[in-house]
MARDO-408685 format. One record per atom (N, C-alpha, C): x, y, z; residue in one letter. Coordinates in steps of 0.2 Angstrom, whole numbers, plus 5000, padded with zeros to 4 digits. Example, Ala and Ser with C-alpha at 12.3 -4.5 7.8 and 13.67 -1.06 7.14 Angstrom:
<sites>
506649725039A 506249785039A 506649845039A 506449895035S 506849955036S 506450005039S 
</sites>
This chain:
<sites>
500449945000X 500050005000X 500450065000X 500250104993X 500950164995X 500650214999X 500850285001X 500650335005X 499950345001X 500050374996X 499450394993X 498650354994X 498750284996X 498250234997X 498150245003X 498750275009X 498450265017X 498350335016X 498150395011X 497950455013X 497350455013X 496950395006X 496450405005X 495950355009X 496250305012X 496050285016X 495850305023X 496250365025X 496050385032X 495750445031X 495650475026X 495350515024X 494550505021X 494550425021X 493850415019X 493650385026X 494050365031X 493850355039X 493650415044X 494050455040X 493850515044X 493150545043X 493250545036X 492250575033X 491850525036X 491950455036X 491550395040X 491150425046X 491750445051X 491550445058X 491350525059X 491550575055X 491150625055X 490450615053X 490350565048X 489750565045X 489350515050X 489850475055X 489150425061X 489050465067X 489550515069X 489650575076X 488850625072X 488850635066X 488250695067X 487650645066X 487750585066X 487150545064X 486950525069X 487350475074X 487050465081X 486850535084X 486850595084X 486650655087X 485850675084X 485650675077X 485150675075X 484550615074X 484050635073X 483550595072X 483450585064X 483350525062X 483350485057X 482950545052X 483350535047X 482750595041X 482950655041X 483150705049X 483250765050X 483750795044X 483350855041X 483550885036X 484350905035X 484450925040X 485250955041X 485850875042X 485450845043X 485950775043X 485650745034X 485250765033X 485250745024X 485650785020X 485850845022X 486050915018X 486850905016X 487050885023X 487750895027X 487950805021X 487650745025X 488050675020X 487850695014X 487250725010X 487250715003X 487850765001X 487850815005X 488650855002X 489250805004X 489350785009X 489850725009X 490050685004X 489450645000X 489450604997X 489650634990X 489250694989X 489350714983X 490350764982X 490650754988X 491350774986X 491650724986X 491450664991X 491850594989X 491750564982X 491150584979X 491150534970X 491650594968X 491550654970X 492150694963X 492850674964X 492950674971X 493550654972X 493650614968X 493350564968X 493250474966X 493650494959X 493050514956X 493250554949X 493950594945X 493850624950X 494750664951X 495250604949X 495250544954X 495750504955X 495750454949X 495050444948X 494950404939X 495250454935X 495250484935X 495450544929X 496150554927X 496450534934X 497250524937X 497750454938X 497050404932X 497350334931X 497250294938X 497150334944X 496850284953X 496550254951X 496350204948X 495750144948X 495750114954X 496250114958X 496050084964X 495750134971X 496350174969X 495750244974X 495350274972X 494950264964X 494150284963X 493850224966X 494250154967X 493650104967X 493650114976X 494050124982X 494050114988X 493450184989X 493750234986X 493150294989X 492350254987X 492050254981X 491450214980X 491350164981X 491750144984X 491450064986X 491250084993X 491750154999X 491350185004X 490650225003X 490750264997X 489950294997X 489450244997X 489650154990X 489050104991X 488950104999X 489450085001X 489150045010X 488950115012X 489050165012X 488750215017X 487950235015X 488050215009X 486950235004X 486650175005X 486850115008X 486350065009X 485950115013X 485150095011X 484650125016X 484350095022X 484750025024X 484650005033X 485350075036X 485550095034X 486450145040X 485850205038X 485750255034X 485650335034X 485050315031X 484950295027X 484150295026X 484150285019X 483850325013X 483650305005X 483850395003X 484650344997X 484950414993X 484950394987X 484350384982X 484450354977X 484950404971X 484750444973X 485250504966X 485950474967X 486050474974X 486750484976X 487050414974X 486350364975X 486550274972X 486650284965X 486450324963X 486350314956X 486950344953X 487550374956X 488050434953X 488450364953X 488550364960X 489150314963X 488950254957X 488650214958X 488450134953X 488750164945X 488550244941X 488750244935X 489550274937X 489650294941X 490550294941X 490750234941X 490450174945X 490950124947X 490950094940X 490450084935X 490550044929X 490850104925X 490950164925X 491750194922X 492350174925X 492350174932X 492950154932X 493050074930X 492750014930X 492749974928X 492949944919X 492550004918X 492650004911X 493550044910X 493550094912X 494250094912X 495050044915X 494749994917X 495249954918X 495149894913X 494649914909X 494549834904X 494049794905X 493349804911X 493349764914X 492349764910X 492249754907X 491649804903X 491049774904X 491249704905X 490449674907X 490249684915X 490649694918X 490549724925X 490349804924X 490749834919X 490649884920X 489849904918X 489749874912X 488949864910X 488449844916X 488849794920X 488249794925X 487949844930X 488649874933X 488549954935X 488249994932X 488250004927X 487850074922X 487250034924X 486949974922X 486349944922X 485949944928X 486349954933X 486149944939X 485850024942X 486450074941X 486250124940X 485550164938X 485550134929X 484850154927X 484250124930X 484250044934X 483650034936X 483450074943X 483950094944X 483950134951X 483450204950X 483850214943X 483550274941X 482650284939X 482550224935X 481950224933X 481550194940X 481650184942X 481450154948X 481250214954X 481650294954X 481650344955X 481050384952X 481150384945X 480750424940X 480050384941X 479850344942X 479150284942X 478750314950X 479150314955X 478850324961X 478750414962X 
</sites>
């Protein structure tokens, strides 16, 4: 693991436990704990992003694979937009390492999320 892998790794633990220290404080739903993680989330995919962009396939793939675990809706509740960014990043980055049936699966899984959004 070089440096740059334990920066992004304590760096996704540290958003972690700020994002569980304001959650145990609030009550399930409360607007200001929706406002505050979907801002969270939405600066860890760019990051993510950033680092695809900079050839990290492994440091886009550890930051989204904590936003997946973080937007399951048994931990904070229901992020569909925010499921639906993160799943269409993970099948780009996917597809940027060659990996394209997988990657297709992600897109897929993204748009069901999505159409499943726009239905309700």
């Amino acid at each position: 693991m070089c440096i740059r892998d334990r920066q992004i790794t304590k760096a996704i633990d540290l958003l972690e436990s700020y994002i569980e220290t304001i959650a145990s404080s609030v009550e399930r739903g409360d607007q200001g704990f929706v406002s505050s993680f979907t801002d969270v989330l939405n600066f860890m995919n760019n990051h993510a992003l950033r680092l695809l962009n900079e050839d990290d396939c492994a440091g886009c793939l550890a930051v989204l694979r904590k936003c997946n675990d973080l937007t399951l809706p048994e931990k904070y509740g229901v992020f569909p937009s925010i499921r639906v960014m993160i799943f269409n990043h993970l099948g780009c980055c996917k597809r940027r390492q060659g990996q394209l049936k997988l990657g297709l699966k992600y897109l897929l899984t993204a748009l069901s999320i999505h159409v499943l959004c726009v239905d309700t």
